[in-house]
C-alpha positions in Angstrom: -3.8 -22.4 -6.4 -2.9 -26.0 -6.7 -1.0 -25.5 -9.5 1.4 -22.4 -8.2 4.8 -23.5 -7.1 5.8 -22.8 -3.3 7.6 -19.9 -4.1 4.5 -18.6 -6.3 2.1 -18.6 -3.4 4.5 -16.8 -0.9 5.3 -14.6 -3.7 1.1 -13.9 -3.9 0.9 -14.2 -0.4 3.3 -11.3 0.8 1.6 -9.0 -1.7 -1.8 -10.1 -0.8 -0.6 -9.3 3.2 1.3 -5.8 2.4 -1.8 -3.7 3.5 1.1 -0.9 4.0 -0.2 2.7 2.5 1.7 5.0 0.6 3.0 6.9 3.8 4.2 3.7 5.2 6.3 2.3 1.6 8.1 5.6 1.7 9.1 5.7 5.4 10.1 2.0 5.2 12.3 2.9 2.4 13.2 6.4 3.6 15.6 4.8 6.0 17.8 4.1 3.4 17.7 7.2 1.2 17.5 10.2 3.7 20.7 9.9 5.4 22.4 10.0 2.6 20.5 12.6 1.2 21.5 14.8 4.4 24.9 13.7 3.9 25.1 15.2 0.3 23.5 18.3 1.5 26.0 18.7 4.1 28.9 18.0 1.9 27.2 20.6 -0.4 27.0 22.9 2.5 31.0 22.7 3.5 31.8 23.0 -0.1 32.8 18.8 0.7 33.0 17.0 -2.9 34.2 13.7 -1.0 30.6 13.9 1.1 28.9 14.6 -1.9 30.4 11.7 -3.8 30.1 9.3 -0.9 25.8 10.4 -0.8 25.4 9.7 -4.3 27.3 6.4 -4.5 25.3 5.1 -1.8 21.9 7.1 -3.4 22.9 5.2 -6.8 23.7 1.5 -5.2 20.2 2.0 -3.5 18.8 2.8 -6.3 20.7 -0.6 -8.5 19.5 -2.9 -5.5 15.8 -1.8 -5.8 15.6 -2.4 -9.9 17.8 -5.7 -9.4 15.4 -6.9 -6.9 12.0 -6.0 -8.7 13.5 -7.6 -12.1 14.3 -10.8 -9.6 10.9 -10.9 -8.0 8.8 -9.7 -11.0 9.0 -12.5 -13.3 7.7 -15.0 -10.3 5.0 -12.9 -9.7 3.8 -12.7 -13.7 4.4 -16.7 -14.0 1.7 -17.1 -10.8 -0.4 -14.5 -12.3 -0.2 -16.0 -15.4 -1.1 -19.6 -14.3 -3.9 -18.2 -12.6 -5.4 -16.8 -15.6 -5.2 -19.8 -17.2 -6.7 -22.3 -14.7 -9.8 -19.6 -14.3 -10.4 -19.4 -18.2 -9.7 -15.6 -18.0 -8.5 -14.0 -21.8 -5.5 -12.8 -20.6 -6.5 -9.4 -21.7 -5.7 -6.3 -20.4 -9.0 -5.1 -18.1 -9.8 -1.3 -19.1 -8.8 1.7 -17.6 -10.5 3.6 -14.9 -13.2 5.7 -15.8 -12.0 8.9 -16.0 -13.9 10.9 -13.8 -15.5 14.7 -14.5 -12.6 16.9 -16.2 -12.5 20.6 -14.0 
């Protein structure tokens, strides 16, 4: 890892110390989306187009800061993966796919 810049090895440290399970990413991020979801409902409960409009604004800015901050983050963590790779004489390839277990 001598190679990685600083922000490459945070970058790979944070995801190597999210031990967070599924349950846990979607309450972190249900903080953000569920109160505006119950907002819209009740605007579509009191017949409220203003409530409505106001939930899916905010639903639809959540939703433009999460892509905007995975296309920021994402190419540092393909340029550490990358370098990686190439200091451990790895192809680069894409590893297969799971083996598909017994069909029912």
């Amino acid at each position: 890892m001598e190679q990685l810049t600083p922000q490459e090895r945070s970058a790979i440290s944070r995801y190597l110390a999210d031990s967070r399970g599924t349950a846990d990413a979607f309450f972190s991020y249900a903080i953000y989306f569920v109160p505006s979801l119950l907002f819209g409902l009740y605007g579509m409960w009191k017949l409220d187009v203003i409530a409505v409009a106001v939930a899916y604004v905010v639903l639809f800015g959540l939703v433009v800061y999460l892509i905007l901050h995975q296309r920021r983050s994402a190419p540092l963590f393909r340029s550490a993966i990358r370098k990686l790779v190439e200091n451990n004489g790895a192809t680069g390839e894409a590893a297969p796919g799971p083996a598909s277990g017994p069909s029912t």
